[in-house]
N, C-alpha and C positions, 0 to 999 in steps of 0.2 A: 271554940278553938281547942286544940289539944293538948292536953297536960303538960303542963312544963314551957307551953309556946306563948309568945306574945305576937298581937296584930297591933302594927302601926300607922294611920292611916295621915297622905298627907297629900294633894292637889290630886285626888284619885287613884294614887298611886300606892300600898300596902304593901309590908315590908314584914314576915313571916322571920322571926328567931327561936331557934333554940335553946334551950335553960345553958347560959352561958356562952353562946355563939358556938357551940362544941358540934351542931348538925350543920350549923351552914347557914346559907339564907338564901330564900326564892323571893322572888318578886312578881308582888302582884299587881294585876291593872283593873281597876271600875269600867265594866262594859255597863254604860249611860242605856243601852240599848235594851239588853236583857236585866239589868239592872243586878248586876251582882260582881264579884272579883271572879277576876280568871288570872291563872298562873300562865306566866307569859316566859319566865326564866326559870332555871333553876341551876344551882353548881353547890359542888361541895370544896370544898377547901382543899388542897391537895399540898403538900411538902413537894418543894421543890429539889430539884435533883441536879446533880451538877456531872462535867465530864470529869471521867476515872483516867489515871494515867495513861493507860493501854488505849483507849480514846484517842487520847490527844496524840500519842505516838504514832497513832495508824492513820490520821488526818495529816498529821509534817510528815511521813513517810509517802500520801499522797501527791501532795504538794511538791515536795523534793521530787519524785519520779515524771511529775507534771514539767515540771519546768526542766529540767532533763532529755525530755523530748522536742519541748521548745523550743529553748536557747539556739541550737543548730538552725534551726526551721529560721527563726527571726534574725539571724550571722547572714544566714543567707539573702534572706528580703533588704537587709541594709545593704549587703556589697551587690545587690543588683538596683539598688534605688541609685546607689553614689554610679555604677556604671551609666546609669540613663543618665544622669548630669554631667556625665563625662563628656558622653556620647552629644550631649546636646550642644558644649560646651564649645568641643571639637567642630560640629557643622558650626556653629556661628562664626570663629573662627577662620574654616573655610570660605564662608559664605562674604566673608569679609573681605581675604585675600583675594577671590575671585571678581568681586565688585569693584574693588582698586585696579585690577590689570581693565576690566572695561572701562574704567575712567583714566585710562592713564594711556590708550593707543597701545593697548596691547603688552607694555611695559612689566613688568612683575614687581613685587617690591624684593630687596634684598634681605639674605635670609641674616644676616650678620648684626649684632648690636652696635647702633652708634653709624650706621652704614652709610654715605651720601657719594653725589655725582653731582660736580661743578658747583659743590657748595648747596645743594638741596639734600633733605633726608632723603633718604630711600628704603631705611632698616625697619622690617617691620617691627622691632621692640629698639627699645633703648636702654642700656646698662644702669642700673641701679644709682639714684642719685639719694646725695641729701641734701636737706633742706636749703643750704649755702647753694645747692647746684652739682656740689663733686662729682666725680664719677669716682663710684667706690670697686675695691676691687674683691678679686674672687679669694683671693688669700687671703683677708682681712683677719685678724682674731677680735675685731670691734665687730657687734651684732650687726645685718645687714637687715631692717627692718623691713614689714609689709610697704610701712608706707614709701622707703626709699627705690622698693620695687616698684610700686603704682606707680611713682614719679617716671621712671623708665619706661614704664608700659606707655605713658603717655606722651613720652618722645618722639616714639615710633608711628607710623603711616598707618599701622591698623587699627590706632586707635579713633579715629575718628568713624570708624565701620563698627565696631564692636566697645562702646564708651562703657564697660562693666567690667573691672580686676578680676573679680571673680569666676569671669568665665576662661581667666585664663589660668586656671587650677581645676585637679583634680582635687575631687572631694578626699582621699585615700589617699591621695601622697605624704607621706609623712614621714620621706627619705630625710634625714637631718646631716648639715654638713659638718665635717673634719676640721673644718676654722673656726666656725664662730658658734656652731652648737644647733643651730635655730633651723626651722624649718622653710623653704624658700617656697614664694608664693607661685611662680610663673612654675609651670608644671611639662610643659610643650615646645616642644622646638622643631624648626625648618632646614628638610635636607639640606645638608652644604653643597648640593648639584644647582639649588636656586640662586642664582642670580648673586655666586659671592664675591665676586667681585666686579662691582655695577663700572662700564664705561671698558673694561677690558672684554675685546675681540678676539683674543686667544687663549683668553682661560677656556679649559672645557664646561660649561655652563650652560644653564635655562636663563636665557635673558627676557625672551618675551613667551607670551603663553603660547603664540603657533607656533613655537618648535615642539611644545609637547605632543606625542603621540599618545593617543588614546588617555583624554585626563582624566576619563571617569575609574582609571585602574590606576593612575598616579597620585602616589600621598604626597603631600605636601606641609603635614603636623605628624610627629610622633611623642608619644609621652617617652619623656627621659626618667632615667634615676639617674643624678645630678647629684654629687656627693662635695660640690663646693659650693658657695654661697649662694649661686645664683645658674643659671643655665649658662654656660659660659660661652658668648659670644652669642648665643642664639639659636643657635646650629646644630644640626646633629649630622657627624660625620658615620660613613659607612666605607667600610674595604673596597673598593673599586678599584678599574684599571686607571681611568682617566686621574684620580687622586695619589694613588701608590706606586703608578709605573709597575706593578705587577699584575700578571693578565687572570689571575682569581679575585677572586669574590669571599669577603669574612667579613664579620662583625668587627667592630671596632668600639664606637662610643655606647654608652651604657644605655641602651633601653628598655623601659620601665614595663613589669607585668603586675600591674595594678590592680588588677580585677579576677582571681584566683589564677588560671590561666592564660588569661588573654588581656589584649592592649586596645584603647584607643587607636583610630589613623583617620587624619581626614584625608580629603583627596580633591583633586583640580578640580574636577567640577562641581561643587560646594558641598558634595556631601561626607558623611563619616561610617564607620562602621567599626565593630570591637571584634576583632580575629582571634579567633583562640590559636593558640600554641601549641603543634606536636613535639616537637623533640625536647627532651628531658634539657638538653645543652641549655639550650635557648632560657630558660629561670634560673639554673644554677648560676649562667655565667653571671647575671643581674646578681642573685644574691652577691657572688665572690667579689665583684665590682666594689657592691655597697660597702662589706666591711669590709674591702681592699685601701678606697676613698681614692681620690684626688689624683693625680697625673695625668696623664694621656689615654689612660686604661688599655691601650697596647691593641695590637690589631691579631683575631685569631682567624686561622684557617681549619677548612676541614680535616682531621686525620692529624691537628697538632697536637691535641692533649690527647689521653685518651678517652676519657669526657666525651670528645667529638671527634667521632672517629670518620671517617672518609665517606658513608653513604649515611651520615646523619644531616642530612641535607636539607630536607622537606621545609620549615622555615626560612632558612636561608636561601632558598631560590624563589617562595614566595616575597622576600624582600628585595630580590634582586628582579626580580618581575616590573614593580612597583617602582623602582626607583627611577627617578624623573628623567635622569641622561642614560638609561638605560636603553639602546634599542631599540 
């Protein structure tokens, strides 16, 4: 062995040191075969080193600019994951609706909460109860609970087609009301041209499904932004002649653009689809709506503000296309 070194020998295995462990150690192995040690390892000791400031600064400055890029990318895989459950949400919904009028001789259900004919339901939701049974109301400043809503969803004729709360929300709604604070579970509501009042012959009305023309282009769901307790009545009204005695067409009740530009719609023949939105009017008027709150929300025409000026049309005649007592 070499000056200053010791050999350690132990189940064939030798272990080579330095005068004081100051070289290191290799390790050695007994070959039975040739019959001598062979070095199998070898390492020297090395001081370890650690990261310098300017390191670790150019690694979070990494990281920061990493996620940076991300965050936007992942905004948007959420708000297209909540639209497909919208969207899903929506056909079942429809799917539901239209199951009911072929069990029912062609009949439709009414679009109105709490709605009957000769003492039967007919409404496809029912007005928010509690637990006693109440029927609570949209002004309330007492909270109107999830589950005061279920109870109403389950009053109503659609619920036997569609038995899950949850498919009757948007994942994204997260309008909160002017009364009681809280956020309302039912998200969707039924033209007021459906069937509002069930047993009347002279309302202008869809009573049964073969008056609609062409249903695969007629909606029969629209997402609201609903800025009271609960969707009020049911319904979502629209500027028409037959409802206003005036021979134009404007928005009126507040509907919901939930998914950057575009809405949920189901439609008669059970399916859905999420329409994007042209005209700038059509988001502002929702936004002004929501922090407006509560009333009637007023009925606009083309050319009344200047917001929505006379050939800002494009949305609004594809809603007027679509609407159910529409021509």
């Amino acid at each position: 062995m070499g000056k200053g070194k010791s050999l350690t020998v132990s189940g064939g295995f030798g272990r080579i040191t330095g005068a004081g462990g100051k070289i290191g150690e290799r390790i050695m192995f007994f070959n039975h075969v040739r019959g001598k040690y062979q070095l199998i390892q070898g390492s020297r000791r090395m001081k370890k080193k650690g990261f310098t400031l300017i390191e670790l600064l150019v690694v979070i400055s990494i990281i920061a600019l990493l996620l940076a890029i991300l965050m936007p990318a992942l905004a948007k895989v959420k708000l297209k994951a909540a639209s497909v459950v919208c969207l899903t949400n929506v056909k079942n919904l429809s799917l539901g609706w239209f199951m009911y009028q072929e069990n029912s001789d062609g009949w439709i259900m009414g679009c109105n909460m709490n709605a009957t004919l000769n003492g039967t339901r007919v409404g496809w939701i029912g007005a928010p109860r509690n637990e006693s049974g109440t029927t609570l109301t949209y002004w309330s400043t007492s909270p109107v609970t999830d589950e005061d809503e279920i109870r109403g969803i389950k009053w109503g004729v659609l619920w036997p087609y569609v038995e899950a709360p949850d498919a009757f929300n948007c994942p994204v709604d997260k309008v909160k009301s002017l009364y009681d604070g809280g956020e309302k579970l039912v998200t969707y509501a039924v033209p007021y041209a459906l069937n509002s009042s069930p047993g009347s012959s002279t309302t202008p009305q869809i009573r049964k499904y073969g008056q609609l023309s062409r249903p695969s282009s007629r909606y029969i769901f629209v997402e609201t932004a609903e800025t009271r307790n609960y969707t009020l009545l049911g319904h979502w009204v629209f500027a028409t002649p037959e409802t206003t005695n005036d021979s134009r067409y404007g928005w009126w009740g507040p509907m919901a653009v939930n998914h950057g530009d575009s809405s949920t719609l189901g439609f008669a023949d059970g399916h859905s689809e999420n329409h994007v939105w042209r005209d700038s009017y059509t988001k502002e008027r929702v936004e002004k709506l929501i922090k407006q709150g509560g009333g009637t929300y007023g009925q606009t025409y083309p050319g009344d503000l200047p917001e929505f000026p006379i050939e800002m049309v494009t949305d609004l005649n594809y809603m007027v296309k679509g609407w159910p007592y529409h021509p």
